[in-house]
N, C-alpha and C positions, 0 to 999 in steps of 0.2 A: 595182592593185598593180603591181610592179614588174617587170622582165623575170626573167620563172623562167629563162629560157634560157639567162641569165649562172650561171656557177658558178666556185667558185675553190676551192682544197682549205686550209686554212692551221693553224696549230698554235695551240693554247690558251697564250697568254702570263700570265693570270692571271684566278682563278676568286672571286668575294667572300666572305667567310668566313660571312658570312651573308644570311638569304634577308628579302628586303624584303616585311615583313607584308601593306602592302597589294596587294600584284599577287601576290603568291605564286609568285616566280621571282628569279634568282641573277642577277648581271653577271657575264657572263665576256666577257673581255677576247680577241680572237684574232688575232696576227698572218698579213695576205693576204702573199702575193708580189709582190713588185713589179711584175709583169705585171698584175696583176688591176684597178690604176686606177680605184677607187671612190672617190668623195670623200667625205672627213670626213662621220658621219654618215649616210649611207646606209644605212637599213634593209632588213635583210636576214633570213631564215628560214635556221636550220641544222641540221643532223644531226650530233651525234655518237653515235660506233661504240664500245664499249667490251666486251671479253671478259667477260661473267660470273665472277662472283667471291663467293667465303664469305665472310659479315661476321656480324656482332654488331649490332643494331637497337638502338639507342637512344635516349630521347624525350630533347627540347630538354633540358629540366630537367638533363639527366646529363653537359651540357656545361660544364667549365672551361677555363682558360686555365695555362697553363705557361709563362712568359715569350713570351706573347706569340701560344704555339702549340697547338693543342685538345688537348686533356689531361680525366680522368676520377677521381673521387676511387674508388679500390678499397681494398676492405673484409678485411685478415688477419683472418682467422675465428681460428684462433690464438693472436695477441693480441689482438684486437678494437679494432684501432687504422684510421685511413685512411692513405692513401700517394697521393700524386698523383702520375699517372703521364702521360705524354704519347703521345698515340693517332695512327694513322695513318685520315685518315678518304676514305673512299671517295665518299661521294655525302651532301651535305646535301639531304632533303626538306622536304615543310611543318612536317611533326610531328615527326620524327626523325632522324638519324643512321645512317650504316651506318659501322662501325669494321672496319678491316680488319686493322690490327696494333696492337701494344703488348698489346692484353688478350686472355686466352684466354676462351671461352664458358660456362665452368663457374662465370666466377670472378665474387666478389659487386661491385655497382654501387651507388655513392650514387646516386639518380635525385632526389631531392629534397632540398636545405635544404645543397648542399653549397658555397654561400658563407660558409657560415659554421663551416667547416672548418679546420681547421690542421693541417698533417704530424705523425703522429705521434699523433692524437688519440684517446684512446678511444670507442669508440661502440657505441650495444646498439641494434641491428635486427629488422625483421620482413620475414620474406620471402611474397610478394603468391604 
């Protein structure tokens, strides 16, 4: 392996929106400081440090997109209609999701079949 002794501190420039099935791990992107002088490619082991935080778990399946941005189709009990709404998401895992903002924890989730949805739509559920 390579020298542990080298360490550099640097900031996450971009994280991939999804995780590659076969290795079961994310690309994230990190910009070093200019001091640090690692050449292109050089593998490297890292830590990050992040504060604990309440979220909302959700499996893959509950995942949409909103021009572009991860989004969830949520269910007005109400009217019994869907709404895509656009989510802030915390940590993608293997299986799941953690949601940090846009939806509150009470409220209902399409987890399944939700590409085939449209704003506005009616729909009759069962809840697991």
């Amino acid at each position: 392996m390579g020298d542990r002794a080298r360490t550099a501190r640097g900031n996450i420039r971009e994280v991939s929106p999804v995780i590659d099935t076969s290795t079961g791990t994310i690309r994230v992107k990190v910009a070093l400081p200019q001091e640090a002088q690692w050449s292109l490619g050089t593998s490297v082991v890292g830590e990050f440090h992040s504060p604990s935080r309440e979220g909302v778990i959700l499996p893959w399946s509950a995942m949409a997109s909103a021009g572009g941005e991860p989004a969830v189709w949520v269910i007005d009990a109400a009217s019994k209609s869907v709404s895509l709404r656009k989510v802030a998401v915390a940590r993608y895992r293997t299986a799941d999701f953690i949601v940090t903002g846009g939806i509150a924890p009470q409220e209902l989730i399409v987890t399944d079949g939700g590409k085939f949805l449209k704003q506005g739509q009616p729909v009759a559920w069962q809840e697991k």
